[in-house]
ZAROMAR-627974 format. One record per residue (C-alpha): residue in three letters; x, y, z; residue number from 1. Coordinates in steps of 0.1 Angstrom, whole numbers, plus 2048, in hexadecimal, padded with zeros to 3 digits. Layout:
REM residues N
+------+------+-------+-----+-----+
| code | east | north |  up | pos |
+------+------+-------+-----+-----+
|  ala |    X |     Y |   Z | NUM |
...
+------+------+-------+-----+-----+
REM end
This chain:
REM residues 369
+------+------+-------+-----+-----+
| code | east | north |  up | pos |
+------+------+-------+-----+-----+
|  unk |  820 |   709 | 75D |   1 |
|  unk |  836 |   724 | 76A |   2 |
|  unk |  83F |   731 | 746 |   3 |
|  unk |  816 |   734 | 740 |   4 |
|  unk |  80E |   746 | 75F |   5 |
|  unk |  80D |   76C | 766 |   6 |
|  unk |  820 |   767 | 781 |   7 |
|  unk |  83A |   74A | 786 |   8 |
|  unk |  847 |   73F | 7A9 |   9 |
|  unk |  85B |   720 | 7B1 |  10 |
|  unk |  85F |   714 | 7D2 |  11 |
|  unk |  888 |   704 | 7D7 |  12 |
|  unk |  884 |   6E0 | 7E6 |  13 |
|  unk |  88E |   6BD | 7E0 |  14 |
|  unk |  882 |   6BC | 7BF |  15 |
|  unk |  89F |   6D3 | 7B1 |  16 |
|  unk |  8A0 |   6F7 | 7AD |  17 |
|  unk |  894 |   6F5 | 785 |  18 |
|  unk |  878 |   709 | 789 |  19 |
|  unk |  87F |   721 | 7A6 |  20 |
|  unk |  89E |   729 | 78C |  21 |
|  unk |  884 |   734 | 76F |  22 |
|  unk |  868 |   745 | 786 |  23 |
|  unk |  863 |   767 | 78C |  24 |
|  unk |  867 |   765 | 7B3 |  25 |
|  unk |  872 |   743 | 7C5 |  26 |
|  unk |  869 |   73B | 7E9 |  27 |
|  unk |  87A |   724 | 7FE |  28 |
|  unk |  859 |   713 | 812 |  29 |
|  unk |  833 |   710 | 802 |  30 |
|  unk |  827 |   723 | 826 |  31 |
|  unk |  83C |   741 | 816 |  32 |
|  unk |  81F |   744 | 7FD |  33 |
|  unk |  805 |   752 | 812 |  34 |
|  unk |  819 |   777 | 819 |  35 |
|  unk |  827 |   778 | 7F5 |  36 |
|  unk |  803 |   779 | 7E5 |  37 |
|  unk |  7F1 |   789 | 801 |  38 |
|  unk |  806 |   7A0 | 80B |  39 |
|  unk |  826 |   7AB | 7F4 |  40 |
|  unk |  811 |   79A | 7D4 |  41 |
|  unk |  7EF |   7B5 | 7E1 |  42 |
|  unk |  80B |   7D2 | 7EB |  43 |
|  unk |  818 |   7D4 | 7C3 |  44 |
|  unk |  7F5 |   7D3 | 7B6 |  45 |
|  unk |  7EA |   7EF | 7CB |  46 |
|  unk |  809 |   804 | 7C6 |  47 |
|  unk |  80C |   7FF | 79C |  48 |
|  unk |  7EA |   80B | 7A2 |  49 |
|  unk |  7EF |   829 | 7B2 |  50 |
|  unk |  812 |   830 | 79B |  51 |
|  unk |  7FA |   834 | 77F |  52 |
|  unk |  7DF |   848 | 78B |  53 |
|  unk |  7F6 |   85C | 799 |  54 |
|  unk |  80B |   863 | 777 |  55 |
|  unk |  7EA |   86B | 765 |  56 |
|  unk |  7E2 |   87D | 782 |  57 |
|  unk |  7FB |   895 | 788 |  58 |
|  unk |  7FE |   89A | 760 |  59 |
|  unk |  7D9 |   8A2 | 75F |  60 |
|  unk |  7D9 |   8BE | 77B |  61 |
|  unk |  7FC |   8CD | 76D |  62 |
|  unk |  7F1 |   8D5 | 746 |  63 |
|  unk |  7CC |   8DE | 750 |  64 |
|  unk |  7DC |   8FF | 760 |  65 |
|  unk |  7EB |   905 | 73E |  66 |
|  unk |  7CF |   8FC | 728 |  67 |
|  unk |  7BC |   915 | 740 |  68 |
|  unk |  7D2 |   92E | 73B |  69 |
|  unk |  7CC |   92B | 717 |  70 |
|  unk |  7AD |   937 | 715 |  71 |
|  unk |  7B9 |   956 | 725 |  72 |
|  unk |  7D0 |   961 | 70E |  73 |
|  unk |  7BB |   958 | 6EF |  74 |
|  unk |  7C9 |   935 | 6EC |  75 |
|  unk |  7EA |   946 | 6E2 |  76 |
|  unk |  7FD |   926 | 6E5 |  77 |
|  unk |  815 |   93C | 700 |  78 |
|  unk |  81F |   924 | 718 |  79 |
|  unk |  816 |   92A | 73E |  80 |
|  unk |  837 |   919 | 74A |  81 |
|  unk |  860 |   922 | 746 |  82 |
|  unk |  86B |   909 | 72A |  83 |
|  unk |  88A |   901 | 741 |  84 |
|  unk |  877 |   8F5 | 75F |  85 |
|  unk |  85A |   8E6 | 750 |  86 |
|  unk |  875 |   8D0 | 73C |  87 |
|  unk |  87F |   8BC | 75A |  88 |
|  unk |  85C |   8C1 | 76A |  89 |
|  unk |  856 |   89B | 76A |  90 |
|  unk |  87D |   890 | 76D |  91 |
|  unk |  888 |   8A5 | 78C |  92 |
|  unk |  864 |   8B1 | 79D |  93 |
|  unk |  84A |   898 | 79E |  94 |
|  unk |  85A |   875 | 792 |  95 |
|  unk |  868 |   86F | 7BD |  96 |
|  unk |  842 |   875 | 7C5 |  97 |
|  unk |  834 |   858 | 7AA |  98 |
|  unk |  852 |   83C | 7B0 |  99 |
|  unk |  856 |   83E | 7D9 | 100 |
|  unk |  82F |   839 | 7D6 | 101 |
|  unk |  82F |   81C | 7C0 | 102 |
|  unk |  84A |   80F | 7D2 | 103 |
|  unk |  843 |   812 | 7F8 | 104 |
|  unk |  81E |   817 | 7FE | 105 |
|  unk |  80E |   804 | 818 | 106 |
|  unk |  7E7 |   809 | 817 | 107 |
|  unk |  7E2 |   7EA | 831 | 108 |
|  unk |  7FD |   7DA | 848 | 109 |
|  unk |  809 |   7BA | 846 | 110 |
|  unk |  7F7 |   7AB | 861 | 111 |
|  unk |  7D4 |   7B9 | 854 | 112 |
|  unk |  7DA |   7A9 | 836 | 113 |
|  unk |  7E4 |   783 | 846 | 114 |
|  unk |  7C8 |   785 | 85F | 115 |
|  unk |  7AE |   791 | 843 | 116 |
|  unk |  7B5 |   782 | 825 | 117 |
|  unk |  797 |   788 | 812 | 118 |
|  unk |  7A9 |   7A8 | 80F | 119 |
|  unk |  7BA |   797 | 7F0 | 120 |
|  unk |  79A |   79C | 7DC | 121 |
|  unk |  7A1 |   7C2 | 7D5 | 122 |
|  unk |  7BA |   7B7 | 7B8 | 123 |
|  unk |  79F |   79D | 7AF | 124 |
|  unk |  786 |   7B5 | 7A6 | 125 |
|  unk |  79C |   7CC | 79C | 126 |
|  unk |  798 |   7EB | 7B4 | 127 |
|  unk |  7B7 |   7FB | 7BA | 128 |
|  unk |  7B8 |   805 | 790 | 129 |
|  unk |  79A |   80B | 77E | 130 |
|  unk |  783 |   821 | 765 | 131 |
|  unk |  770 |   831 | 785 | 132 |
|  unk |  790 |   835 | 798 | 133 |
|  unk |  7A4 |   842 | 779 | 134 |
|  unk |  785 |   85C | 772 | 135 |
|  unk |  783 |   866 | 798 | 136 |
|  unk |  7A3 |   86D | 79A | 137 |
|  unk |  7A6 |   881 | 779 | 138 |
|  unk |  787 |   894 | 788 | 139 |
|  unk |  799 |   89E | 7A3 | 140 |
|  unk |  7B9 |   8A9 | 78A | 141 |
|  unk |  7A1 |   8C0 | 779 | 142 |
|  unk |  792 |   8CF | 79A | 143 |
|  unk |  7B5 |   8D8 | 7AA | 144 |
|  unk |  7C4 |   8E3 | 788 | 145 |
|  unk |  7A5 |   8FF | 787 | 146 |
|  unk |  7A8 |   909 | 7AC | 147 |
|  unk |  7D2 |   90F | 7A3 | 148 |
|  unk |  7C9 |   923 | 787 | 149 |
|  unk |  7A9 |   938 | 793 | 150 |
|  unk |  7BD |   93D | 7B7 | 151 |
|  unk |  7DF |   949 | 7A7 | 152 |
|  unk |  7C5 |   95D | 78B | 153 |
|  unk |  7B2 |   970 | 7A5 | 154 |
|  unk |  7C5 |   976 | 7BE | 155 |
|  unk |  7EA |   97B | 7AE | 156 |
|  unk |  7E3 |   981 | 78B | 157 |
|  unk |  7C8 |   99C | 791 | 158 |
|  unk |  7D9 |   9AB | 7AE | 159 |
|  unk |  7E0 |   9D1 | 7AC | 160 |
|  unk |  7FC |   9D0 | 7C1 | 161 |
|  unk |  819 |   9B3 | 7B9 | 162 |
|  unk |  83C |   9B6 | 7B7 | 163 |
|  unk |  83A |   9A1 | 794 | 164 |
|  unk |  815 |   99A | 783 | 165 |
|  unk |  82A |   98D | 760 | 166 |
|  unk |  822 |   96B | 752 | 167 |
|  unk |  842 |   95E | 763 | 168 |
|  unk |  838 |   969 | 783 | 169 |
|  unk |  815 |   95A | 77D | 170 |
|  unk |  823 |   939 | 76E | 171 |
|  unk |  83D |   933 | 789 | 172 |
|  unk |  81F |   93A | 7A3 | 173 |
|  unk |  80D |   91E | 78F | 174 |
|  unk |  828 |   904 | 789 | 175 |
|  unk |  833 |   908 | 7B1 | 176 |
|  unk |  813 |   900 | 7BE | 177 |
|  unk |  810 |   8E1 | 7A6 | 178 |
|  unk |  832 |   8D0 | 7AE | 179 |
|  unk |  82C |   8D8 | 7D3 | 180 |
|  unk |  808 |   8CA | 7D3 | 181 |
|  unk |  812 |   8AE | 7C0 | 182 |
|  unk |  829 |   8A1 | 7DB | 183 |
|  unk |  813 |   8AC | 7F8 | 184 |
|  unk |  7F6 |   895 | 7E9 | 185 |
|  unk |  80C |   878 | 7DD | 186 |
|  unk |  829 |   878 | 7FA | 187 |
|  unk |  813 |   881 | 815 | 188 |
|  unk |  7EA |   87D | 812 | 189 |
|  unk |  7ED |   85B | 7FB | 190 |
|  unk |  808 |   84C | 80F | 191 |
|  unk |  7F8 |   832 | 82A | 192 |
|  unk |  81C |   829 | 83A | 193 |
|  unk |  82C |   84D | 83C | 194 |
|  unk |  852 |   842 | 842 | 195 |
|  unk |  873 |   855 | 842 | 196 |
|  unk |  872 |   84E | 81A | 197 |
|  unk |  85B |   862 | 80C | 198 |
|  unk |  85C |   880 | 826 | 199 |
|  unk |  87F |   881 | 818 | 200 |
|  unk |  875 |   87E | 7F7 | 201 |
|  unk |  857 |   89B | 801 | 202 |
|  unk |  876 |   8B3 | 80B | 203 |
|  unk |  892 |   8AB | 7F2 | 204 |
|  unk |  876 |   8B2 | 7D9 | 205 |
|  unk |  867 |   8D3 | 7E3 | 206 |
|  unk |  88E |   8DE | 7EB | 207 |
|  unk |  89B |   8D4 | 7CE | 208 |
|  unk |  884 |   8E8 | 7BB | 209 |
|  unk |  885 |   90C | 7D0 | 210 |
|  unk |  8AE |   904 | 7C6 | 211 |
|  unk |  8A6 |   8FE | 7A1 | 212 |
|  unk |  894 |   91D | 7A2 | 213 |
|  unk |  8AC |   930 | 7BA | 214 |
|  unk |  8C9 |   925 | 79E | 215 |
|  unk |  8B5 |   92B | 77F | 216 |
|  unk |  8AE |   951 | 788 | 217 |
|  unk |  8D6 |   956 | 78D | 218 |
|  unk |  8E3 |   946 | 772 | 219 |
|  unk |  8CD |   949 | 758 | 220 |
|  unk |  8D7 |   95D | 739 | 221 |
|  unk |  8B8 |   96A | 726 | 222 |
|  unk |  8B1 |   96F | 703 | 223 |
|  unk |  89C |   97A | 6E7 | 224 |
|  unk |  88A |   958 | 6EA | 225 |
|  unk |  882 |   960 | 70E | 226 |
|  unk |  875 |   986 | 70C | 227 |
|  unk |  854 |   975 | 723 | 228 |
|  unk |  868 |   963 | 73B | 229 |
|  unk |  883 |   97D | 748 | 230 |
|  unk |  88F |   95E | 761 | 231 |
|  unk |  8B2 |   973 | 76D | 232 |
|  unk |  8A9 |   981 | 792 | 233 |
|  unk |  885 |   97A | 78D | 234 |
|  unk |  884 |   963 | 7AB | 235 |
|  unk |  8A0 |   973 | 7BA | 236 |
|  unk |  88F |   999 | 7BC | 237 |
|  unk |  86E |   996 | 7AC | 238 |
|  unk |  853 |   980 | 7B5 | 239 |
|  unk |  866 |   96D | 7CA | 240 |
|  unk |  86B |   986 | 7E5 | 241 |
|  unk |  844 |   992 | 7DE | 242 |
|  unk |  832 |   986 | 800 | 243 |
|  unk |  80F |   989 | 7EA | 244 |
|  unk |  820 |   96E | 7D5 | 245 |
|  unk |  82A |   957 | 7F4 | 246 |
|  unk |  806 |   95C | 803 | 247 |
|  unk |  7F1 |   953 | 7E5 | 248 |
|  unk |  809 |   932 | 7DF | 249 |
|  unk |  804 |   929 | 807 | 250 |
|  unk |  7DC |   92F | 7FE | 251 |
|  unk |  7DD |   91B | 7E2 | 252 |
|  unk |  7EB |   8FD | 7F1 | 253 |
|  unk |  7D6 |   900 | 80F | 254 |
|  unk |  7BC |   901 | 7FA | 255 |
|  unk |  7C4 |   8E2 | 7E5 | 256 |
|  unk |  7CD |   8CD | 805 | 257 |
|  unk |  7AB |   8D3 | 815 | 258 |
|  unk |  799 |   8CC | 7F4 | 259 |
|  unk |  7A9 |   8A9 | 7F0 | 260 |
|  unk |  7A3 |   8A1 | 817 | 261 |
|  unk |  77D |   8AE | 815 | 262 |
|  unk |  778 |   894 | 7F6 | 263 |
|  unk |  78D |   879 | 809 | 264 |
|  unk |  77A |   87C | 827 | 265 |
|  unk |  757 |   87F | 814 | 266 |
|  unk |  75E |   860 | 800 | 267 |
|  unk |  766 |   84D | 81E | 268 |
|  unk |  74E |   854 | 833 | 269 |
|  unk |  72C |   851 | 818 | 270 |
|  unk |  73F |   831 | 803 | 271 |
|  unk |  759 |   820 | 813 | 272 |
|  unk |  769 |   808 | 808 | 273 |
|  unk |  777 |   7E0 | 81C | 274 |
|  unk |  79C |   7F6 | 818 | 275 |
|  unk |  790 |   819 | 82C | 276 |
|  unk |  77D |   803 | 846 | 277 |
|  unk |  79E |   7EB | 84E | 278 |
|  unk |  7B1 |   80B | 84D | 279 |
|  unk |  79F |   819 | 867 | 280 |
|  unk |  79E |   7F8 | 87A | 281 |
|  unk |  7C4 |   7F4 | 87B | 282 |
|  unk |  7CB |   817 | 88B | 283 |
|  unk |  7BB |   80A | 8AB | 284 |
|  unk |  7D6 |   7F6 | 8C1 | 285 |
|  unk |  7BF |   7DE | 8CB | 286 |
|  unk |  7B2 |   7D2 | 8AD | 287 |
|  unk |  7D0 |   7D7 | 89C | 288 |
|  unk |  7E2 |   7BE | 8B9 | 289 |
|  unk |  7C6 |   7A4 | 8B1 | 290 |
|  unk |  7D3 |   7A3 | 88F | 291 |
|  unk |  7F5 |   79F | 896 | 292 |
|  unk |  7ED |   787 | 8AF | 293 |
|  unk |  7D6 |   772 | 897 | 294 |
|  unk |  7F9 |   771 | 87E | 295 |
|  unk |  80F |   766 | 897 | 296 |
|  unk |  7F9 |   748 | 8A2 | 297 |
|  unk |  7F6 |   741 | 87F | 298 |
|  unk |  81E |   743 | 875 | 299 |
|  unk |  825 |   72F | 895 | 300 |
|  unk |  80F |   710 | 88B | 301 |
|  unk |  81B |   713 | 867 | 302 |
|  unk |  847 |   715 | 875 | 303 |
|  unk |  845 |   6F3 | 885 | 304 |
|  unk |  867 |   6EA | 87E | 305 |
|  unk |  86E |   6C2 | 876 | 306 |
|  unk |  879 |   6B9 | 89E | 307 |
|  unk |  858 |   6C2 | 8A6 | 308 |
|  unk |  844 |   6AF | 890 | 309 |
|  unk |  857 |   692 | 895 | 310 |
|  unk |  858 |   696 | 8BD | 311 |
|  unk |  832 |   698 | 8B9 | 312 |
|  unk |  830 |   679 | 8A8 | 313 |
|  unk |  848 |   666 | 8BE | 314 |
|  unk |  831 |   671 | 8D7 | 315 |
|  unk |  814 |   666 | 8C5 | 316 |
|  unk |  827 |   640 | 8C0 | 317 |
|  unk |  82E |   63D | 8E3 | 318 |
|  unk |  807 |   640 | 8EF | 319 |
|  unk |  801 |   628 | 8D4 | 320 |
|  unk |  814 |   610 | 8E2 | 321 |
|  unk |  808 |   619 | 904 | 322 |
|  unk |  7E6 |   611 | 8FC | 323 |
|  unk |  7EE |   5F1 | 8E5 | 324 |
|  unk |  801 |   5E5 | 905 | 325 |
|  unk |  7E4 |   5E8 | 91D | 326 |
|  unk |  7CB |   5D3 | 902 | 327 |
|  unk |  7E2 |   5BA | 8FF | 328 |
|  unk |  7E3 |   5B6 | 928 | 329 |
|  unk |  7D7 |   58F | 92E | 330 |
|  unk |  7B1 |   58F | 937 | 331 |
|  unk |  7A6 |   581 | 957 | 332 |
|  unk |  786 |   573 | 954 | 333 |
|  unk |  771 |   570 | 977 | 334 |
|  unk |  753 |   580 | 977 | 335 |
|  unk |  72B |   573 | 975 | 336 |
|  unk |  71C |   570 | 955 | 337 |
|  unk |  70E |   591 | 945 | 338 |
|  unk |  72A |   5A2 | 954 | 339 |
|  unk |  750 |   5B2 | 94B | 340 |
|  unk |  76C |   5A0 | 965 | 341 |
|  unk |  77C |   5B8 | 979 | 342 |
|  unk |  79B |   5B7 | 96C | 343 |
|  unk |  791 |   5C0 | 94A | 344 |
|  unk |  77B |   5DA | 959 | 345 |
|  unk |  798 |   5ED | 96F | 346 |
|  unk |  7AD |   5EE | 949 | 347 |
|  unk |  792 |   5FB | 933 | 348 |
|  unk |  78D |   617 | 951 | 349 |
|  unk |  7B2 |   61F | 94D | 350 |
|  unk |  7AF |   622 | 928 | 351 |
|  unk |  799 |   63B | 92B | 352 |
|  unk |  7A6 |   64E | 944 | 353 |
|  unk |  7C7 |   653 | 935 | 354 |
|  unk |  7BA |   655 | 913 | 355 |
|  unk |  796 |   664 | 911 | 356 |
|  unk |  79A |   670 | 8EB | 357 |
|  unk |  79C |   650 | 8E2 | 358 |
|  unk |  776 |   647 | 8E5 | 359 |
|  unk |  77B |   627 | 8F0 | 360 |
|  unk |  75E |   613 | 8F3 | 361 |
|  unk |  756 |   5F5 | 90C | 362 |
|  unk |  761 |   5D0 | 8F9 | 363 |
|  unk |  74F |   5B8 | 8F9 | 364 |
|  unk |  75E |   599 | 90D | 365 |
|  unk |  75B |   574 | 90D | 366 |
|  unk |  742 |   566 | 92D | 367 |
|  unk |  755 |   54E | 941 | 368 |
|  unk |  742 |   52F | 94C | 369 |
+------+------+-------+-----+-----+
REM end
């Protein structure tokens, strides 16, 4: 049964650890279940999710400024981008911004998920990764690749006055504003959770890649090969100390930020979805506290340990006995016919005073003569 499923998981017990040895995760109590499906089991989906969107994504928005470009220049086939960097575009630049958010994203909290798990039914019909989201999500590549390219065209490329209008200058203005909003929109806008891990990864990133730069334009040794790409000092004294260069890149990232929040915010508020609504829900204390409180009710009646079962049914033994003790009391039989004697009367009152959950109902007695 294990080996058939999609996914296998063996609970350890009394029966032998056989199949927690072969499953794919192994749990040590059945109530352990409940958080690994709806929560951790609903976490994965929505982060594999989100990995590939955001690979397509980010690959989509990237080579649109080049294909752009190509029209320009009479589809050419001259590249936009500095062989060297784009190289390790994917290895050193954006691969931190996909893998820390498959890995730690957090769209609901834990408790959100216990208390409301009909939650669970986004996997189920299959929302977090599908044709409308993968096409939505390529729209907005195309979008932000054509506000990079016409921003950086416009107001860089046609400028009268700049420091260094070449097609490095140009490219570098292009491929910095791409690894940069690359992070900002998967580090920052898509994470729900923002922790110390992916701000760190935000700023290794973006540093790392002003130092590639930095380096590159000192110890690069040009060539025939390179006659459109003169990278030695070209950060260093060219467009890099150009403050028409810096302002247009500030612009365009400004830009692209308050395009994505304007379409976030739109969608929301005209088609939400059950995810934006409990997002919403959860940022106020109060209802958030209901939650939490709701799971810890829950966890506390599902931890009994053993001692307490078992003092529960001791307890339960003893009234038994109590009340098979008072039935078997001798009768007195002294009362008039049509009526209950006394005595009998005075113990069926104390049954049901100390056990009224019992529903005991008056017996019917024998008539003495």
């Amino acid at each position: 049964m294990i080996q058939e499923a999609h996914v296998g998981i063996g609970i350890s017990g009394k029966e032998g650890l056989q199949a927690a040895r072969i499953s794919d995760y192994s749990i040590a109590q059945f109530r352990f279940l409940q958080k690994l499906l709806l929560v951790h089991g609903r976490w994965n989906y929505v982060r594999i999710g989100k990995y590939i969107l955001g690979t397509f994504w980010k690959e989509f928005m990237f080579y649109i400024v080049t294909a752009m470009y190509e029209m320009w220049c009479g589809w050419s086939g001259t590249s936009l981008f500095e062989s060297t960097s784009l190289t390790v575009f994917n290895t050193l630049f954006t691969s931190l911004a996909v893998i820390l958010l498959g890995m730690f994203e957090q769209d609901l909290a834990a408790s959100t998920l216990l208390a409301v798990p009909e939650l669970y039914t986004q996997g189920q019909r299959s929302e977090a990764f599908n044709f409308r989201k993968y096409f939505g999500w390529t729209f907005m590549a195309t979008c932000e690749a054509m506000i990079i390219y016409f921003v950086m065209f416009t107001l860089y490329g046609e400028a009268l006055f700049n420091k260094d209008n070449s097609v490095l200058g140009i490219g570098q203005l292009c491929f910095s504003a791409s690894i940069m909003f690359i992070n900002i929109k998967l580090l920052l806008l898509e994470f729900h959770n923002l922790t110390i891990v992916p701000i760190a990864g935000f700023f290794i990133t973006i540093a790392g890649w002003w130092l590639w730069t930095a380096v590159l334009s000192v110890i690069f040794k040009p060539n025939k090969d390179y006659l459109l790409y003169p990278m030695l000092s070209a950060f260093v004294s060219h467009h890099g100390r150009d403050l028409l260069w810096w302002s247009v890149l500030m612009l365009t990232l400004v830009s692209l930020t308050l395009f994505e929040l304007a379409v976030s915010s739109l969608r929301k508020t005209f088609w939400p979805t059950d995810i934006d609504i409990f997002q919403e829900l959860q940022k106020d204390p109060v209802i958030r506290r209901r939650f939490e409180d709701a799971v810890a009710q829950e966890e506390k009646g599902l931890s009994k340990g053993v001692d307490e079962i078992q003092r529960q049914r001791s307890c339960e033994r003893k009234r038994e006995g109590e009340i098979q003790e008072l039935l078997e009391r001798p009768r007195v039989m002294l009362g008039t016919a049509g009526r209950m004697p006394t005595d009998y009367e005075a113990q069926e009152r104390e049954l049901r005073a100390r056990y009224p959950e019992r529903g005991l109902t008056r017996m019917s007695t024998e008539v003495g003569k």
